[in-house]
MARKEKE-734865 format. One line per 10 residues: their letters; for each residue x, y, z of N, C-alpha, C, O. Coordinates in nm, 4 decimals, decimal comma, padded with zeros to 6 digits. Layout:
A = X:Y:Z:X:Y:Z:X:Y:Z:X:Y:Z; ...
END
This chain:
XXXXXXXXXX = -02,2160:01,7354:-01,4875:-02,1849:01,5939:-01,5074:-02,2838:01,5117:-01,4244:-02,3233:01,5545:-01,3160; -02,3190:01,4097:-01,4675:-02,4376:01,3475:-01,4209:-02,4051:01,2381:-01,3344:-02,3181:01,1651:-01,3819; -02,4546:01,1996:-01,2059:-02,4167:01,0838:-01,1733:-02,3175:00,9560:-01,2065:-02,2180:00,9013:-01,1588; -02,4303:00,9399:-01,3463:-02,3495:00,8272:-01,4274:-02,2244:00,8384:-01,5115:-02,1607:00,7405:-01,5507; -02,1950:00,9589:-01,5356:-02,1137:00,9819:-01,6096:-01,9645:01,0040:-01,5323:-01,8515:01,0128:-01,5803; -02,0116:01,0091:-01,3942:-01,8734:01,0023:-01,2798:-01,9004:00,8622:-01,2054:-01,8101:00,8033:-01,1460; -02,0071:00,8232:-01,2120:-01,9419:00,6764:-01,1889:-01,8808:00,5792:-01,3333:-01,8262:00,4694:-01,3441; -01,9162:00,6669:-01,4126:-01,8238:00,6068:-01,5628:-01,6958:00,6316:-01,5601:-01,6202:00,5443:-01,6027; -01,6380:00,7647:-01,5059:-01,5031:00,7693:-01,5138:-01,4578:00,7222:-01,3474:-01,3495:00,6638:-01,3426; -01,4915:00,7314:-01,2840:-01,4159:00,6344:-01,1745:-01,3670:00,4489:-01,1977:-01,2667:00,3843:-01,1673
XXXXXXXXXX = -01,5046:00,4135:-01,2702:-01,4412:00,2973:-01,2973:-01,3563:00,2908:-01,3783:-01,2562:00,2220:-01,3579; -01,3804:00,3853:-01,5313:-01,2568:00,3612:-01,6293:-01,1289:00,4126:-01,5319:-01,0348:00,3332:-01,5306; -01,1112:00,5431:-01,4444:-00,9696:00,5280:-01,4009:-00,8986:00,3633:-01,3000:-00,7936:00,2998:-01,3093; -01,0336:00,3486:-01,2034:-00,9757:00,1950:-01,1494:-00,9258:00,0996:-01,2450:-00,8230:00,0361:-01,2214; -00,9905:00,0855:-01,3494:-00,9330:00,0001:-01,3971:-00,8156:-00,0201:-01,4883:-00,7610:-00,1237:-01,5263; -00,7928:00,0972:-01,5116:-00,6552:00,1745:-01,5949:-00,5334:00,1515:-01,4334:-00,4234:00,0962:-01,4335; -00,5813:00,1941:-01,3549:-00,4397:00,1745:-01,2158:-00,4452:00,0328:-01,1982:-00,3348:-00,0157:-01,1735; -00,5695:-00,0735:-01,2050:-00,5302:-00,1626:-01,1628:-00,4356:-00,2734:-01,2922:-00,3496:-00,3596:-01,2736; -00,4973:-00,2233:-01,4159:-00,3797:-00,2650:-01,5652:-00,2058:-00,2257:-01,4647:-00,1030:-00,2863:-01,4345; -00,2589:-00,1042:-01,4491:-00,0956:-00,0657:-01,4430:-00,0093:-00,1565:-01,3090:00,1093:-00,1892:-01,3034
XXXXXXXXXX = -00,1372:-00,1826:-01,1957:-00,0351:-00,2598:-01,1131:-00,0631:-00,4213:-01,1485:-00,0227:-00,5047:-01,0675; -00,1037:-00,4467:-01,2195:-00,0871:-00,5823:-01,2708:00,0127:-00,5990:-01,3525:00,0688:-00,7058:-01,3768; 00,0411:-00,4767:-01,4039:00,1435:-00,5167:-01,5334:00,3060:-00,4989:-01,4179:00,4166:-00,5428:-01,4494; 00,2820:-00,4441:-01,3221:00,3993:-00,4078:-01,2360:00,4586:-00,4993:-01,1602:00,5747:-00,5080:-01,1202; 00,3250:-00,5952:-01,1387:00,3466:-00,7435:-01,0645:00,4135:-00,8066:-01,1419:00,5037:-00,8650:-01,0818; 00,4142:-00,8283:-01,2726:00,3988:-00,9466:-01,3833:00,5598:-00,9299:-01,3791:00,6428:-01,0170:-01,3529; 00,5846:-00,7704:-01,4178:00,7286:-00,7421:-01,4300:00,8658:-00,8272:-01,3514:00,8997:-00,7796:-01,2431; 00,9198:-00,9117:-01,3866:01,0203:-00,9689:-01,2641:01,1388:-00,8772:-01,2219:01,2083:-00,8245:-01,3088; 01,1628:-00,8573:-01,0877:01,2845:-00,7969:-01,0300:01,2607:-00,6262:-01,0852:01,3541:-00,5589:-01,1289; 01,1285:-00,5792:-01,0736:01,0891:-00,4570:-01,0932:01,0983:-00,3198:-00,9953:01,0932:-00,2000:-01,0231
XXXXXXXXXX = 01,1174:-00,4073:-00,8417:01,1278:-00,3036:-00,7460:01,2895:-00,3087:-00,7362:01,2966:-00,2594:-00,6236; 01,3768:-00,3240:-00,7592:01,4994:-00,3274:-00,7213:01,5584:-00,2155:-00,7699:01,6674:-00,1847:-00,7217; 01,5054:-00,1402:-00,8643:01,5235:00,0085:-00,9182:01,6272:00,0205:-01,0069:01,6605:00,1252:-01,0623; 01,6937:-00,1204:-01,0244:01,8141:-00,0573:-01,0975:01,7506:-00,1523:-01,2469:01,6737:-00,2480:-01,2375; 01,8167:-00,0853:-01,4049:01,8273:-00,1047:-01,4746:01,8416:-00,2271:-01,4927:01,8908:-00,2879:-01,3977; 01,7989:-00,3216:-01,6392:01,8328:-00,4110:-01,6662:02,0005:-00,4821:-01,6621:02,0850:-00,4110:-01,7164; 02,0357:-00,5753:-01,6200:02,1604:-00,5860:-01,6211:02,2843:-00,5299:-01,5196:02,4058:-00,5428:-01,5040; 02,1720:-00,4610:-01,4636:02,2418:-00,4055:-01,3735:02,2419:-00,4806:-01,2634:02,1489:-00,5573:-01,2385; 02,4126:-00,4574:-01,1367:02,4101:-00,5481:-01,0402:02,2740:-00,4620:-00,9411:02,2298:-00,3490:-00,9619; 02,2421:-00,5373:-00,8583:02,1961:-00,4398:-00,7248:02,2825:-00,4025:-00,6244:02,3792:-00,4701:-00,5893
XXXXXXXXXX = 02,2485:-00,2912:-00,5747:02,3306:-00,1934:-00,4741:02,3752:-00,3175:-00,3682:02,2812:-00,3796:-00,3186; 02,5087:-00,3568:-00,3312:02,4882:-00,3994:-00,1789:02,3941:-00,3497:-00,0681:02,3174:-00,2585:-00,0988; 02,3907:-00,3963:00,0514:02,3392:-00,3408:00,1749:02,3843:-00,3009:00,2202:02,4474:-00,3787:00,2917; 02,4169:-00,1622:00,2466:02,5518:-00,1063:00,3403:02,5099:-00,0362:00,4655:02,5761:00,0546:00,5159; 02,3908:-00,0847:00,5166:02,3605:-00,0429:00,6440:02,4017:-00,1210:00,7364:02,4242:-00,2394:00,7112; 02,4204:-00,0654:00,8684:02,5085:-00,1413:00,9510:02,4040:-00,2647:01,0192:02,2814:-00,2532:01,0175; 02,4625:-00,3608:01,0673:02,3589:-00,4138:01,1183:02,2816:-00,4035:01,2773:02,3671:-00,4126:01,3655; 02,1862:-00,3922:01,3143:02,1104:-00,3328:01,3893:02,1650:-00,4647:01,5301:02,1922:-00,5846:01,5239; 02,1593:-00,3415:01,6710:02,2350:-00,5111:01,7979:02,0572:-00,5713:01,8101:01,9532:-00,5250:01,7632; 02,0759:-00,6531:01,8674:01,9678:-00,7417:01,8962:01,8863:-00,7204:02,0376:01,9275:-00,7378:02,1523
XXXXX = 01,7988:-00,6910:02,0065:01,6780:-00,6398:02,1339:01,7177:-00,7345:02,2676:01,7443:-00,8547:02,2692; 01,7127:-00,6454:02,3709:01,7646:-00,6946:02,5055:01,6199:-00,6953:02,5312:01,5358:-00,6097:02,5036; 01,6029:-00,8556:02,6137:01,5214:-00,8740:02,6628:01,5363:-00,8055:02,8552:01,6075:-00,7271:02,9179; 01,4155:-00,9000:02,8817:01,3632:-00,8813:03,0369:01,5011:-00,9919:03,1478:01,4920:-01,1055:03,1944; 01,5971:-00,9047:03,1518:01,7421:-01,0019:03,2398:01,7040:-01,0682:03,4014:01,7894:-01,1309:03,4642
END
């Protein structure tokens, strides 16, 4: 494979991942993992005490 022919497929893959995270951005409420229509999970972690400073 020749030089050019791997800097041909490096760019075609960049630009195929960067389609895909553009289209991932565009998506609204895409990281929340749950299904359309679906509620989201509450937060059920406890809440963390608050950093003690210098007394």
């Amino acid at each position: 494979m020749s030089r050019q022919d791997r800097l041909k497929a490096a760019l075609r893959d960049n630009l195929k991942r960067r389609k895909l995270q553009a289209r991932g951005r565009a998506e609204p409420a895409a990281d929340d993992g749950g299904k359309p229509g679906q509620e989201p999970k509450p937060d059920t972690t406890p809440p963390s005490e608050p950093e003690r400073g210098m007394d």
